[in-house]
MIGU-829185 format. One record per residue (C-alpha): residue number from 0; residue in one letter; x negated, y negated, z negated. Coordinates in steps of 0.001 Angstrom, whole numbers, plus 500000, padded with zeros to 6 digits. Each point is the difference from the previous one (the first is absolute). Example, Ala and Ser with C-alpha at 12.3 -4.5 7.8 and 13.67 -1.06 7.14 Angstrom:
R     i   aa       px       py       pz
R     0    A   487700   504500   492200
R     1    S   498630   496560   500660
END
This chain:
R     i   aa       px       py       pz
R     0    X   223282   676017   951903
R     1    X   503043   501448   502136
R     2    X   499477   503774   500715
R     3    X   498648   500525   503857
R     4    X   501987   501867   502065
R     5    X   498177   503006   500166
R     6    X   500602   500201   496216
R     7    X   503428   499487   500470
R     8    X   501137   502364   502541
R     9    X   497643   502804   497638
R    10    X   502362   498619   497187
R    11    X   503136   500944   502103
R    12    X   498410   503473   501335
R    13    X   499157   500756   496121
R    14    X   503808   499465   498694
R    15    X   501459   502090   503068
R    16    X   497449   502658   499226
R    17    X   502829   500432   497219
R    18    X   502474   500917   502145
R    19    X   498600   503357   501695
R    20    X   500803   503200   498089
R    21    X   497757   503401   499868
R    22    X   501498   502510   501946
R    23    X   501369   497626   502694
R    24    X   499982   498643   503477
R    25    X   498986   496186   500570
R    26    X   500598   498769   503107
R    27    X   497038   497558   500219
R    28    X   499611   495913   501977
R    29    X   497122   498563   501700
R    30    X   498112   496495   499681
R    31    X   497924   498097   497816
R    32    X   502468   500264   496862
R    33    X   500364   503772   500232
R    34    X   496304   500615   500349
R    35    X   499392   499895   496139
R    36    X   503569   501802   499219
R    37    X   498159   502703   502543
R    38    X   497166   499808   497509
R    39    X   501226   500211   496683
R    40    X   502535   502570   501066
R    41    X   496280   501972   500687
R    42    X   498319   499115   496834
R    43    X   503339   501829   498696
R    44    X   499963   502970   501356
R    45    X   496534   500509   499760
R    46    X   499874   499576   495809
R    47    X   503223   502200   499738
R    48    X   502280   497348   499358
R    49    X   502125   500309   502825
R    50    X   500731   503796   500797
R    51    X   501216   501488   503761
R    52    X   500491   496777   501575
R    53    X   500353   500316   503843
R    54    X   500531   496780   502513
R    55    X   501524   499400   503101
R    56    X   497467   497171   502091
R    57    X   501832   497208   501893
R    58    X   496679   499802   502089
R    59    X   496933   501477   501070
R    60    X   497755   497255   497858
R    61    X   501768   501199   497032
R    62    X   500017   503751   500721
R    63    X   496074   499360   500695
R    64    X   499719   497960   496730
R    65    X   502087   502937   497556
R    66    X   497599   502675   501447
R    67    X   497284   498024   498387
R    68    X   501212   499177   496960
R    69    X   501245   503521   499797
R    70    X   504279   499765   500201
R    71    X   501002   502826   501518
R    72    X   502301   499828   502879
R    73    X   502848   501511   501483
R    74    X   502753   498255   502721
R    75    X   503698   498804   500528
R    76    X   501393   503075   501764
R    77    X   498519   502231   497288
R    78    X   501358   497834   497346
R    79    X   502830   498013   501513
R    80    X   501139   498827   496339
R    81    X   497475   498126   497982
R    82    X   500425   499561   496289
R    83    X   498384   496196   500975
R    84    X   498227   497736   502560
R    85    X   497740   497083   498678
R    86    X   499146   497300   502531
R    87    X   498917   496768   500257
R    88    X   501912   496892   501213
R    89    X   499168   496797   502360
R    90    X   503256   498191   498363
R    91    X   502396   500581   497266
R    92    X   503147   498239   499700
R    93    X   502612   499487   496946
R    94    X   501563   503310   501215
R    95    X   496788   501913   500517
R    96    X   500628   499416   503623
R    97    X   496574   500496   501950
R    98    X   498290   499192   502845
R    99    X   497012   503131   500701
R   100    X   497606   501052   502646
R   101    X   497199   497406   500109
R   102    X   497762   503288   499784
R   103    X   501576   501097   502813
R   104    X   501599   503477   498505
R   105    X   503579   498834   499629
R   106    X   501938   502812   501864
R   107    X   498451   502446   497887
R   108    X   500558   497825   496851
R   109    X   503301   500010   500581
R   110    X   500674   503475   500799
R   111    X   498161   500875   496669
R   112    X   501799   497218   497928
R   113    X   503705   501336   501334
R   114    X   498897   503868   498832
R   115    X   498952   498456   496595
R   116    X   502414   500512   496900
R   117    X   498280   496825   498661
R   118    X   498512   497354   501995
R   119    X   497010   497986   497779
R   120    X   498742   496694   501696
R   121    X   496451   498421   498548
R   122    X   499028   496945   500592
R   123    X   498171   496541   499151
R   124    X   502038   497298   499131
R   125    X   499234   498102   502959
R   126    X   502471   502425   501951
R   127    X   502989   498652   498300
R   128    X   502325   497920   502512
R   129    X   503428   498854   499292
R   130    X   500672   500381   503877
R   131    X   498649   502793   502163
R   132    X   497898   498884   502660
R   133    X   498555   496873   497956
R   134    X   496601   501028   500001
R   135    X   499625   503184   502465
R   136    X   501411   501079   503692
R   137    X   501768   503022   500410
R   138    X   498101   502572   501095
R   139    X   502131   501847   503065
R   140    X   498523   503098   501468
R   141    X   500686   500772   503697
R   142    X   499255   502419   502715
R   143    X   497357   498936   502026
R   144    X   502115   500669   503350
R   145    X   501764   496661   500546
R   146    X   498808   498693   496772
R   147    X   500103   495841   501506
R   148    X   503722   500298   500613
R   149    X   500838   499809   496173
R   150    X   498621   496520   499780
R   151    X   502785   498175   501490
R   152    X   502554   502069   497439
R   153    X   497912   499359   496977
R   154    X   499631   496134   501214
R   155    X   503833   500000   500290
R   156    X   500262   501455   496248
R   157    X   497776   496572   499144
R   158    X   496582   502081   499444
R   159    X   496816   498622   502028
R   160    X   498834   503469   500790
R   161    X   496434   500591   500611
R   162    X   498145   503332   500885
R   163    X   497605   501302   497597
R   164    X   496513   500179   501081
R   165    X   496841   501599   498374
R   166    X   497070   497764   499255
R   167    X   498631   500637   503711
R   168    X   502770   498819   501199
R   169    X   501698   503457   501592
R   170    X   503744   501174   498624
R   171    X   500146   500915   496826
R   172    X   501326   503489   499885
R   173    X   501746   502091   497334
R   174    X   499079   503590   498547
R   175    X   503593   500977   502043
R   176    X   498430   498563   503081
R   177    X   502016   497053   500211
R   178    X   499753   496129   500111
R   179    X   501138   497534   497273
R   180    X   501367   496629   501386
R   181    X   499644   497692   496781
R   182    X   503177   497350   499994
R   183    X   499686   496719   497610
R   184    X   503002   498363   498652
R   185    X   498817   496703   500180
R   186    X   502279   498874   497034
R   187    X   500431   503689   498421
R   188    X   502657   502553   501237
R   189    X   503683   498343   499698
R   190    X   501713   503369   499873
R   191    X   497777   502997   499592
R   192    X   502501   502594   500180
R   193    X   501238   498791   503505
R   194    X   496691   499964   501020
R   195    X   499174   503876   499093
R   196    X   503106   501001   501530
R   197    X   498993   497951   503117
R   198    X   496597   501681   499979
R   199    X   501987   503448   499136
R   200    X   502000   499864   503501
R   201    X   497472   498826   502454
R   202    X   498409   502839   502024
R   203    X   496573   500230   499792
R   204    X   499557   498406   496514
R   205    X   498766   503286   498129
R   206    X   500210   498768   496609
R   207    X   499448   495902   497853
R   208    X   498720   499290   497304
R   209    X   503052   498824   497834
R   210    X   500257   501982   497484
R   211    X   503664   499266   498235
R   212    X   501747   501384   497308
R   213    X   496969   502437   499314
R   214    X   497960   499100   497279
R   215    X   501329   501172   496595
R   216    X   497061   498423   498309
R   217    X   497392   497314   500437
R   218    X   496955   500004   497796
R   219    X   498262   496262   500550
R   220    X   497068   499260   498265
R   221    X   498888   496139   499823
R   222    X   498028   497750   497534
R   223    X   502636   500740   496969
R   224    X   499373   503790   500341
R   225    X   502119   502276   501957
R   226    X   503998   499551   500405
R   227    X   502106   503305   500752
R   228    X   503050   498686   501984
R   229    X   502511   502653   500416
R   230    X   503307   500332   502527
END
């Protein structure tokens, strides 16, 4: 029987565990695959096996979630280098390109993942793409002022862009106060770098969620055990 997903994305979190070092700062992800990283990185510190470990949040669910579990935390401005960031993924490509911010936290992921020395990705296999944009939109947070005037722009870069809601229907919005306009590549991105320096220049667009040239490694675990893809 083929390993459910829960047991996969604990198999990732378990291996990346490997990476954090007593004595530093982690800069730490949200979602459903960093949940059990935030876990185990708990069950660490708490039986002395990991020593002085301090993280950096990328969002209030996971700040909320490492008081709990007992991580202590400090922030970017007091620690504006991080030894390492450990996040999760929605795609992966051959390069370790990635599409993030299904969760919603990506301007903060990013921001932690550029202070990072070493940026870890963890995954299930079913995030590996050989084109960005196969499987997931790009998330593209926006100020809320003027927000419906992007949608003829991302339209023109060949995205059907589509606001994100909450499940009662009202904006979603962002821990930065901000909207995220979700654009789908109907047949995957052509040119993702053209596309993020699009998104760079447009005023407005606060941050998207292609994250390129980034990742140094990839840990993917899938029903042959757990793959560490490096850059």
């Amino acid at each position: 029987m083929a390993p459910a997903l829960d047991e996969l994305k604990r198999a990732a979190a378990r291996r990346a565990v490997g990476y954090v070092a007593s004595g530093t700062v982690v800069g730490l992800g949200s979602g459903s695959t960093v949940s059990p990283l935030l876990e185990l990185l708990g069950e660490a510190l708490a039986s002395g096996a990991l020593r002085d470990v301090r993280a950096v949040p990328t969002s209030e669910d996971t700040a909320s979630r490492c008081r709990v579990l007992g991580v202590p935390l400090t922030t970017l401005d007091e620690h504006p280098r991080l030894a390492l960031a450990i996040d999760g993924a929605d795609e992966i490509d051959p390069r370790l390109d990635l599409i993030k911010g299904l969760g919603g936290a990506l301007l903060r992921e990013k921001l932690v993942a550029l202070a990072a020395r070493r940026f870890v990705v963890i995954a299930d296999a079913s995030k590996r793409v050989r084109k960005l944009g196969t499987r997931a939109p790009v998330p593209v947070e926006v100020v809320r002022f003027g927000w419906t005037t992007h949608l003829p722009f991302f339209e023109r870069l060949g995205a059907t862009p589509a606001l994100r809601r909450t499940a009662d229907g009202e904006p979603f919005v962002t821990d930065e106060g901000h909207y995220i306009v979700d654009c789908r590549f109907a047949r995957g991105i052509p040119d993702a770098r053209a596309v993020a320096r699009a998104l760079a220049r447009r005023p407005g667009v606060v941050e998207h969620g292609l994250f390129l040239g980034m990742a140094r490694v990839a840990v993917v675990a899938g029903p042959r055990g757990v793959a560490v893809l490096e850059r």
